[in-house]
C-alpha positions in Angstrom: 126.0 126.5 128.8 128.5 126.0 126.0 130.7 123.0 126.0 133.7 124.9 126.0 132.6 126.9 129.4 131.3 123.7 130.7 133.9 121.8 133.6 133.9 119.1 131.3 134.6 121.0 128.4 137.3 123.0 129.6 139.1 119.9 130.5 138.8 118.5 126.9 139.8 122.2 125.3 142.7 122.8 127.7 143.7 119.0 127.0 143.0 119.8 122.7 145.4 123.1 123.7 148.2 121.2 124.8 148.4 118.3 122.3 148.1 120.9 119.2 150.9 122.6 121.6 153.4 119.8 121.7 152.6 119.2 117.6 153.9 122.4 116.6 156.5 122.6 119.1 157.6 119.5 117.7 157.5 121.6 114.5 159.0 123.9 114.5 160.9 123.9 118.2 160.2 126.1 121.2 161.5 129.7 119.7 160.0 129.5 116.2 156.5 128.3 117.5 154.0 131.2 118.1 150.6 131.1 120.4 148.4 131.7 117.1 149.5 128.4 115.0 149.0 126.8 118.3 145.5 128.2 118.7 144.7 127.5 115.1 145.6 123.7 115.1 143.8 123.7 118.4 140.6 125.0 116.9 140.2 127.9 119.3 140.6 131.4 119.5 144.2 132.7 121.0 142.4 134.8 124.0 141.1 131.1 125.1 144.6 129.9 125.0 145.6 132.5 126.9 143.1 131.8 129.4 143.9 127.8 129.9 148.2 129.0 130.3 149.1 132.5 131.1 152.1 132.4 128.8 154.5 130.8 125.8 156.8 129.4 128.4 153.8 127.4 130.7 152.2 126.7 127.8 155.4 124.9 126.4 156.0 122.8 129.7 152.7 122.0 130.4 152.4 120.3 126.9 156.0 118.6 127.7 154.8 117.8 131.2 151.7 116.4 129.1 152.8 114.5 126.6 155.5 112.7 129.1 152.7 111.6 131.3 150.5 109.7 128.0 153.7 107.9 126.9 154.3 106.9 130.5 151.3 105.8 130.7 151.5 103.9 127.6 154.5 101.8 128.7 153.2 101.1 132.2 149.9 99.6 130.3 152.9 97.4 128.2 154.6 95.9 131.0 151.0 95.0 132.2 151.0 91.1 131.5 154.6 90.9 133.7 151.8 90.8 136.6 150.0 87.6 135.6 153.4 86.0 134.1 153.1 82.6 136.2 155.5 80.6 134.7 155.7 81.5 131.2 158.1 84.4 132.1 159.5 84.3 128.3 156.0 85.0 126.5 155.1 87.5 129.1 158.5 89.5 128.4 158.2 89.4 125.3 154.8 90.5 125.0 155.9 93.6 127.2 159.2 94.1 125.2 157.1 94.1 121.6 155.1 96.9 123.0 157.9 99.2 124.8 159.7 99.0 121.5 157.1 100.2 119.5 156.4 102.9 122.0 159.2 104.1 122.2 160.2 104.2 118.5 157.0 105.8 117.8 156.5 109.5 116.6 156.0 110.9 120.2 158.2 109.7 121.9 161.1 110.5 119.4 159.6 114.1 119.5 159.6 114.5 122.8 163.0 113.0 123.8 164.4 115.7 120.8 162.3 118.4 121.7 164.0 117.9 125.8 167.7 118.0 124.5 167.0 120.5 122.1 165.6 123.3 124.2 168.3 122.0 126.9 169.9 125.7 127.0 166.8 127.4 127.3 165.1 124.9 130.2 168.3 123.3 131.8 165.6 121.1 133.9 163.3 120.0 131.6 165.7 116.9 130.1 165.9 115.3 133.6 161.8 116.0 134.7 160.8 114.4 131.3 163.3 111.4 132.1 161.8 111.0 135.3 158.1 111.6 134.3 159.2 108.4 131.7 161.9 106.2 131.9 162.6 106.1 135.9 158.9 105.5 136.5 159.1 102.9 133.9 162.5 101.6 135.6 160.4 101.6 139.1 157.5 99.6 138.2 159.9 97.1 136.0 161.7 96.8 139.0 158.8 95.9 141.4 157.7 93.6 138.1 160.6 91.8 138.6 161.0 91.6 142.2 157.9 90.0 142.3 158.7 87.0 139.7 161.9 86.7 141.3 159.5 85.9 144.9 157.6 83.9 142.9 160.9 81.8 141.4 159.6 82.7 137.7 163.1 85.0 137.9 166.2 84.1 140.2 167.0 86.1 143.3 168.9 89.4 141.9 168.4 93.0 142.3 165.3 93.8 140.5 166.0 97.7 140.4 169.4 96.7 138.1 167.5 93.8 136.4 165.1 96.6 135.3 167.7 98.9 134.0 169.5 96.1 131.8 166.2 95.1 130.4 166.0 98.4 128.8 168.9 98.5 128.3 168.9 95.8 125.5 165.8 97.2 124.7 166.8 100.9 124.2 170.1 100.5 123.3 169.5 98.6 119.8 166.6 100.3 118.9 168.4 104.1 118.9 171.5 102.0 116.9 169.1 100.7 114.2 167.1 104.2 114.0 169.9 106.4 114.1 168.5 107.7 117.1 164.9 108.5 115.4 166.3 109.3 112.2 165.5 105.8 110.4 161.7 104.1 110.9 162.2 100.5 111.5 159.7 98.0 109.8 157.6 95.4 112.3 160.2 92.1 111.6 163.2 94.4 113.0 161.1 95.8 116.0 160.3 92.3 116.8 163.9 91.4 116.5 165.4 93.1 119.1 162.4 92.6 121.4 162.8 88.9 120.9 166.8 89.4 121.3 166.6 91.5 123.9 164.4 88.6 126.1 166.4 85.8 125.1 169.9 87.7 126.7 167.7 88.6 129.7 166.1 85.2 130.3 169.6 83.3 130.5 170.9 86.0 132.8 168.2 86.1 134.9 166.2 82.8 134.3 165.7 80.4 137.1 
């Protein structure tokens, strides 16, 4: 048995399929991408892309609907030491807000945020799924993040769901000023700028 018909290795060609997908999408945007260039920067023949999506269109929102999912997953990993904060609140935000700026400023997540508005005619929904497959999931767990300090008293009583949003919010909004909404990559020193920034406004509004 071949790796490519084995379970495992249908997994790891359909998952190759989507990510050289979302890299020529990315490209050269939904209309102007074709099936072959995606086959040939996944290193497999177009009939087995055609048999892992049935079409240009599934193909397209499963390697949205894919690529989402990693940087979501990426984020929730860098709000990780917000659960073992105790009472150095400060070092554990900005620990987290050093690594959500980097994520987001980085190359796929700027891709995928154009390639949602871009393609807005064409897929009306696909701005709003991919902005709850990342930033409201990322809002929800910030918020139960916060909630807990604030039980704890590492935080002050507030609503943590509103604390979340403003914590990105300084987060978010400086970094798309800076970059010219992607346009501009912004060295380490200015990255850690705003992440340090950004925690010192949110620690005196929200400091015990």
């Amino acid at each position: 048995m071949t790796r490519e018909t084995a379970p495992g290795g249908r997994v790891d060609k359909r998952q190759a399929i989507l990510g050289a997908a979302f890299t020529v999408f990315a490209r050269h945007g939904y209309a102007r991408a074709s099936v072959q260039e995606i086959a040939d920067e996944a290193k497999a023949a177009k009939p087995t892309v055609y048999n892992h999506f049935s079409d240009k269109e599934t193909l397209f929102r499963g390697s949205m609907a894919a690529t989402a999912d990693s940087v979501a997953a990426d984020t929730l990993d860098a709000i990780e030491p917000l659960r073992d904060a105790g009472n150095d609140v400060r070092a554990a935000l900005r620990t987290a807000a050093s690594r959500l700026v980097r994520i987001c400023s980085g190359e796929r997540s700027h891709a995928l945020r154009s390639l949602a508005y871009a393609e807005l005619a064409a897929f009306p929904e696909l701005a709003v799924t991919m902005q709850e497959r990342t930033s409201v999931h990322l809002t929800e767990a910030l918020a139960d993040r916060f909630a807990r300090l604030a039980l704890s008293g590492a935080l002050r009583s507030c609503d943590p769901a509103m604390a979340a949003e403003q914590f990105l919010a300084l987060l978010i909004g400086p970094l798309e000023s800076r970059s010219r909404l992607g346009a501009r990559a912004l060295p380490e020193d200015e990255l850690d700028g705003i992440a340090e920034s950004a925690v010192d406004t949110f620690v005196r509004a929200y400091g015990p």
